[in-house]
N, C-alpha and C positions, 0 to 999 in steps of 0.2 A: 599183395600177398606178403611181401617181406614186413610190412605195419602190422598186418591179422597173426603173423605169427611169430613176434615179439610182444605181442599183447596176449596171446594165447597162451603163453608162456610165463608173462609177470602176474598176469591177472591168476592164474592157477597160486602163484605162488604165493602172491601181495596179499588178495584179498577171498582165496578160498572157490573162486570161480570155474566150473569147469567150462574150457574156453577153446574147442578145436578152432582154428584158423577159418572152416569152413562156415564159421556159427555165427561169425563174427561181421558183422556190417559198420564202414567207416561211414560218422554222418558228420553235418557242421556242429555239435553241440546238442545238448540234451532238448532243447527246445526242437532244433529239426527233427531229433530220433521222437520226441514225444507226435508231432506232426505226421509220422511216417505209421505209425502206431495206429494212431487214432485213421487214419484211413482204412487200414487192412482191420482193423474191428469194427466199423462201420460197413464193408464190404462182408465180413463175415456178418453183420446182419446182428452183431452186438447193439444193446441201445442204450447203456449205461452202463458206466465205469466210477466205482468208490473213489473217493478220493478225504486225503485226513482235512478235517474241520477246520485247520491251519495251514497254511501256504500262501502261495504267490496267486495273486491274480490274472496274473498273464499266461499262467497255464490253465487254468480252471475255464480262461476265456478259449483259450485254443483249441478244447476238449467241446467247449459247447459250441461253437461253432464248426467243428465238425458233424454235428447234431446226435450228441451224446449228452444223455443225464448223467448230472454228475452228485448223488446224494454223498453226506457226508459221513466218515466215517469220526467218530468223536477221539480224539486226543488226551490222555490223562498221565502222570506221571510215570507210566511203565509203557508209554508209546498209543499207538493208534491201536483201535477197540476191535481187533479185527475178528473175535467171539462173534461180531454182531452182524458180520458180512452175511452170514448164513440168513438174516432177518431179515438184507435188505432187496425187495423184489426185482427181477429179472436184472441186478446187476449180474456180469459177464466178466468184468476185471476190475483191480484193486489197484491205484500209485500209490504206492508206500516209502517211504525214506527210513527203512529200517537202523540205519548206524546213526544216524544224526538227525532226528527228525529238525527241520526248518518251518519256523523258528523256534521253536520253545524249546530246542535242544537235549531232549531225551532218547533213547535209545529203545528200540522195541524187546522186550523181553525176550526167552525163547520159548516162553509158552505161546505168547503171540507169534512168535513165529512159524511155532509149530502147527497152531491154530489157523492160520492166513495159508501156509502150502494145505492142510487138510482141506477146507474150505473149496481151494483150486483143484484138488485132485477128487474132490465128491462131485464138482460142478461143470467140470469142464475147464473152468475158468484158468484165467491167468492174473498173474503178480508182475504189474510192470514196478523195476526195484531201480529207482532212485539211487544212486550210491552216493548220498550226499555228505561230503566229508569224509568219506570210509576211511581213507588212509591219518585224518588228523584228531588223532587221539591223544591224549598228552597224558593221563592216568594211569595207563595200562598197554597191552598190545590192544591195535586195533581189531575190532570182531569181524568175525569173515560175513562174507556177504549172504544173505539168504538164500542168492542162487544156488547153491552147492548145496541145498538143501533138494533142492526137485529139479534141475535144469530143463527138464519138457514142460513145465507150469507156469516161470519165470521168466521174465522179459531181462535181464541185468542194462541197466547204462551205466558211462562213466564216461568223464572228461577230460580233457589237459588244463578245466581253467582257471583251479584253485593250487597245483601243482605246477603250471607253468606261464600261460597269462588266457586270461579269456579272447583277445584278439586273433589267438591263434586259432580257434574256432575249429576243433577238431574233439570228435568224441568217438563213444564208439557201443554199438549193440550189441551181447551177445544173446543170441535167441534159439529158441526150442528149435529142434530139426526142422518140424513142420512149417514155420514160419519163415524160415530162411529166402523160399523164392519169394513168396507174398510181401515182403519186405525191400525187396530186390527189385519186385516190380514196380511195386511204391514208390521208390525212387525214382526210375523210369529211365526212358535216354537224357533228357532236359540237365539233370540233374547226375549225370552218370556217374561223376565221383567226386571227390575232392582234388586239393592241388596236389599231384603227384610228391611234388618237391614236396611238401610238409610233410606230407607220409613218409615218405623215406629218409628226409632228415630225422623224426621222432622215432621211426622205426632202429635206425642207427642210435640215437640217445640211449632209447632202455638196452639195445642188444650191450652197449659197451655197460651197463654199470652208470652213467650218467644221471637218469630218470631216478632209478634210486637216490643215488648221493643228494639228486637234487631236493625230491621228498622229503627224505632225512633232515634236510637245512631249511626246509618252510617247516618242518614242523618245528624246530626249535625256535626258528621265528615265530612261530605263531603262538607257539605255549610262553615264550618269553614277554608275548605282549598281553596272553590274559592273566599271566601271574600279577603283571605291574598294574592292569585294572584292577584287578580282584584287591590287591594289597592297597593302592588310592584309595578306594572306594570302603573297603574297611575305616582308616586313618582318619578320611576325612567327610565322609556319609554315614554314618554306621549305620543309619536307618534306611540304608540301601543295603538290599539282598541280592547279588550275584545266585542265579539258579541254573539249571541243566548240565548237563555235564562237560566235564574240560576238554573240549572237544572241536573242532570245527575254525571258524573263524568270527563269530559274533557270539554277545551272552545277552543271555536277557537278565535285565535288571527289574527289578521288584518296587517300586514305591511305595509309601504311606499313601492309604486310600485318599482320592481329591487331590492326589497331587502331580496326576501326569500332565493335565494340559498346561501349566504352568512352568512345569517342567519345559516339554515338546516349546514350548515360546520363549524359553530362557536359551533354553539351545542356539533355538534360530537366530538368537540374537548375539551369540556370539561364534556363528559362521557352524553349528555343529549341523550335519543333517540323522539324525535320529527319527525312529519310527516307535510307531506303537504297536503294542501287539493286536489291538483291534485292529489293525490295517490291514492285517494278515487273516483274521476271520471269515471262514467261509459263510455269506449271506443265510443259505438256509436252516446253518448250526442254527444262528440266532431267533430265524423265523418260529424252531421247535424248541425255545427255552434252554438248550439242552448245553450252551458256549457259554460258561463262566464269564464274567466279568473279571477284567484283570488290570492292575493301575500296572504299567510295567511298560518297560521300553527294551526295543534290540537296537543293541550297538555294534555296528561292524568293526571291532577292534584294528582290523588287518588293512583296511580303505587308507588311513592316515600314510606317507612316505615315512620316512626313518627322521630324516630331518622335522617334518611338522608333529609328529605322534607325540610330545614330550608336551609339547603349547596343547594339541586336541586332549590330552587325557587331564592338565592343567585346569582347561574350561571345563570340562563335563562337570568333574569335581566340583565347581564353584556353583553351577546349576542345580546341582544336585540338593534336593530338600534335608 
């Protein structure tokens, strides 16, 4: 309780959340909360969940092995397409990463946003909402979260592991009333909570003012480190475009077409591990023609220590076409 209602509290404040303590479920990290999800809509008899054209494959897998279709929703410069959710059949719910889509790092508009809770409120449906990167803005104030939009429509996650360390493996649900037991019981006895002791150490961090200051100090680190990509990569690539917004902790970089596999091999050769954004492409985007081809790479700026960052941004440069 003392966790759920320190969170209930900053989240109200930080990111636009309405967040009673009762709302609110501690899991290991967004992958468990997504696992817990995907149970309780498979029991409610859900048979398909949207999901954007772009993302991680280890979710996409943990969705369909819960035995959920997962069609894609398409991704373009003003965020995921979610006009088209209404097109797509007997989909039940949407994952969206509204503040920071991963990877192509754009932001969901608020027509789309307005359009994605519409959607849920004509259908029944839910928005399970990613909050990926919500608090690491570096252009502006961060944008509140789209829960605060409908909180009975809206599944909200967030984590400690971009703000604190991913090892600490602590996240957290806030869910529509209805959902609350069905969630609860998902979890089960097995599973009955997390380590006490980290809850109420982190519970203590945000009550004192901690949590914030700490926030405050990654994001300066982190804008501090896409400023000095952005300016390298200017200097000494110009034919490399920095795109998405200054945001998060990775940027996608753009290539001269034909030039990324050369790239992705030039890396590896000098110890960089770089991704492609086809990596990230959802299979059946491509099956329906509808996933651009794109020469371009995401680069985790924030991966590198403090001491190695200055030699990793060195190489990229030199790689770079």
């Amino acid at each position: 309780m003392e966790l759920r209602t320190a969170l209930a509290d900053y989240l109200a404040r930080a990111r636009g959340v309405y967040a009673e303590p009762d709302r609110i479920v501690i899991c290991a990290g967004f992958h468990h909360g997504l696992t817990l999800m995907a149970q309780v809509l498979r029991a409610r008899r859900v048979t398909a969940l949207a999901v954007e054209s772009y993302g991680l494959d280890v979710y996409r897998d943990l969705l369909t092995s819960a035995g959920l279709r997962i069609p894609p929703l398409y991704v373009d410069e003003h965020g995921a397409r979610t006009d088209d959710l209404a097109g797509l059949n007997g989909v039940g719910a949407a994952l969206l990463t509204p503040a920071h889509q991963y990877p192509t790092g754009v932001a969901l508009t608020p027509q789309r946003r307005t359009a994605a809770v519409d959607w849920a409120r004509a259908t029944s449906g839910l928005i399970l909402e990613d909050d990926y990167d919500g608090e690491f803005r570096y252009d502006r104030q961060p944008v509140g979260a789209l829960q605060g939009l409908d909180p009975e429509r809206v599944v909200y996650f967030g984590t400690a592991s971009k703000s604190l360390a991913p090892g600490l493996r602590l996240g957290w649900m806030v869910l529509p009333k209805e959902l609350v037991a069905e969630v609860v019981a998902a979890k089960g006895d097995i599973d009955y909570m997390s380590s006490a002791l980290e809850q109420l150490t982190l519970a203590e961090f945000i009550a004192s003012g901690a949590y914030d200051r700490q926030v405050r100090s990654m994001r300066v680190r982190y804008r501090r480190r896409r400023d000095e990509l952005v300016a390298a990569l200017a200097q000494r690539a110009p034919g490399v475009r920095v795109t998405g917004l200054a945001a998060g902790l990775q940027a996608v970089l753009e290539l001269p077409p034909g030039t990324e596999g050369s790239v992705v091999q030039a890396a590896a050769s000098q110890g960089l591990a770089v991704a492609r954004m086809a990596d990230f492409r959802h299979e059946l985007a491509d099956s329906r023609g509808q996933s651009a081809e794109r020469d371009a790479l995401v680069v985790n700026y924030a991966a590198p220590s403090d001491s190695a960052w200055a030699g990793a941004l060195d190489a990229l440069c030199r790689v770079m076409p």
